[in-house]
C-alpha positions as CSV (number, residue, x, y, z in Angstrom):
1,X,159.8,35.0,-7.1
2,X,157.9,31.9,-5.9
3,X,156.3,32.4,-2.5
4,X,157.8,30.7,0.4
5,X,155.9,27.3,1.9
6,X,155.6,27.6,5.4
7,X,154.3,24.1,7.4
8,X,151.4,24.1,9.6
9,X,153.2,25.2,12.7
10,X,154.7,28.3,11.1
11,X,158.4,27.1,11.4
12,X,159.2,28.4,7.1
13,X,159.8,24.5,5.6
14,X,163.0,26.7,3.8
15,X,164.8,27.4,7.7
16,X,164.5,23.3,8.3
17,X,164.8,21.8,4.9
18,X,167.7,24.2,3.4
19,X,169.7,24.6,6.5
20,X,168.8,28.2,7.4
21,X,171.2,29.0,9.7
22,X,170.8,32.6,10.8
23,X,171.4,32.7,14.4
24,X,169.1,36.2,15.1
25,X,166.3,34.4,13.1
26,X,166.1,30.9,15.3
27,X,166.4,33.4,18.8
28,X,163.4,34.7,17.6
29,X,161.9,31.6,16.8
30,X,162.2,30.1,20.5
31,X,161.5,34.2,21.6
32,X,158.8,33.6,19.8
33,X,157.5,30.2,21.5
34,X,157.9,31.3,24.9
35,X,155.7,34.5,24.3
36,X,152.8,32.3,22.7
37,X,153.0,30.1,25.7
38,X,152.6,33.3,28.4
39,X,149.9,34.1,26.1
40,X,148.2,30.8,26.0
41,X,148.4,30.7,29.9
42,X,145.6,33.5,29.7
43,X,143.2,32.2,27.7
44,X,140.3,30.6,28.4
45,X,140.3,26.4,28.2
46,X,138.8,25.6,25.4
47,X,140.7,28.1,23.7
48,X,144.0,27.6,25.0
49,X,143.8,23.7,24.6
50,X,143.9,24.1,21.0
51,X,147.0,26.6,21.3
52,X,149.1,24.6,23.6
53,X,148.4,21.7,21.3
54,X,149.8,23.8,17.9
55,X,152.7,24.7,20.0
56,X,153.5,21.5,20.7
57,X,153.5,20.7,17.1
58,X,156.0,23.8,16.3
59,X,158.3,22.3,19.2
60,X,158.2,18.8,17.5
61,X,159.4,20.7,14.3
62,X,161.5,22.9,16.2
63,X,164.1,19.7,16.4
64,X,163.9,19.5,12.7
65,X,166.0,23.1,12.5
66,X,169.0,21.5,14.7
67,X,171.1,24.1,16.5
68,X,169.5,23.2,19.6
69,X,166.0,25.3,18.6
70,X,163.6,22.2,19.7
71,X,166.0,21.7,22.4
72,X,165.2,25.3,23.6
73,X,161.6,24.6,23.5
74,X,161.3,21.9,25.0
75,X,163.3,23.7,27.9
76,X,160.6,26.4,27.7
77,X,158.0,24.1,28.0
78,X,158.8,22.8,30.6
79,X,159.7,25.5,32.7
80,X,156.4,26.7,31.8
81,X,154.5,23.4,32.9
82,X,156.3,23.4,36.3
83,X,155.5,27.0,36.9
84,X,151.9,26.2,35.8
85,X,151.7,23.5,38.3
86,X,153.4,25.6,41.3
87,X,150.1,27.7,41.0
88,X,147.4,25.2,40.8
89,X,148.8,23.8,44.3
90,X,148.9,27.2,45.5
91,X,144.9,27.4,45.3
């Protein structure tokens, strides 16, 4: 059995190209997306940078799955960006 091709951002090409449509497995795809990004927040910066940017590569291919997966992400994203910038006023 061929192995599968995965693209860069980990998103399996098979899920966006063949119409995966297994609801448990694109929940834990965006599960999946919202933990990297609470891990990202404690990273150092020249670390994280480089994370936050791959992320947001797998959330631009996250629209390419459909069923409202990138949609999720970017909804993650940006919840996580406003709660990132409530703390930086804070200090």
């Amino acid at each position: 059995m061929p192995r599968r091709k995965k693209c860069r951002s980990g998103i399996p090409v098979f899920a966006s190209d063949l119409g995966y449509q297994d609801e448990s497995y694109l929940n834990a795809l965006v599960r999946m997306f919202e933990q990297a990004l609470i891990i990202a927040s404690t990273l150092p910066a020249s670390v994280r940078d480089a994370l936050l940017a791959r992320l947001d590569r797998v959330r631009t291919t996250g629209h390419r799955c459909g069923y409202g997966v990138g949609d999720d992400m970017d909804s993650i994203l940006a919840k996580h960006a406003q709660h990132k910038d409530r703390q930086s006023k804070r200090r």
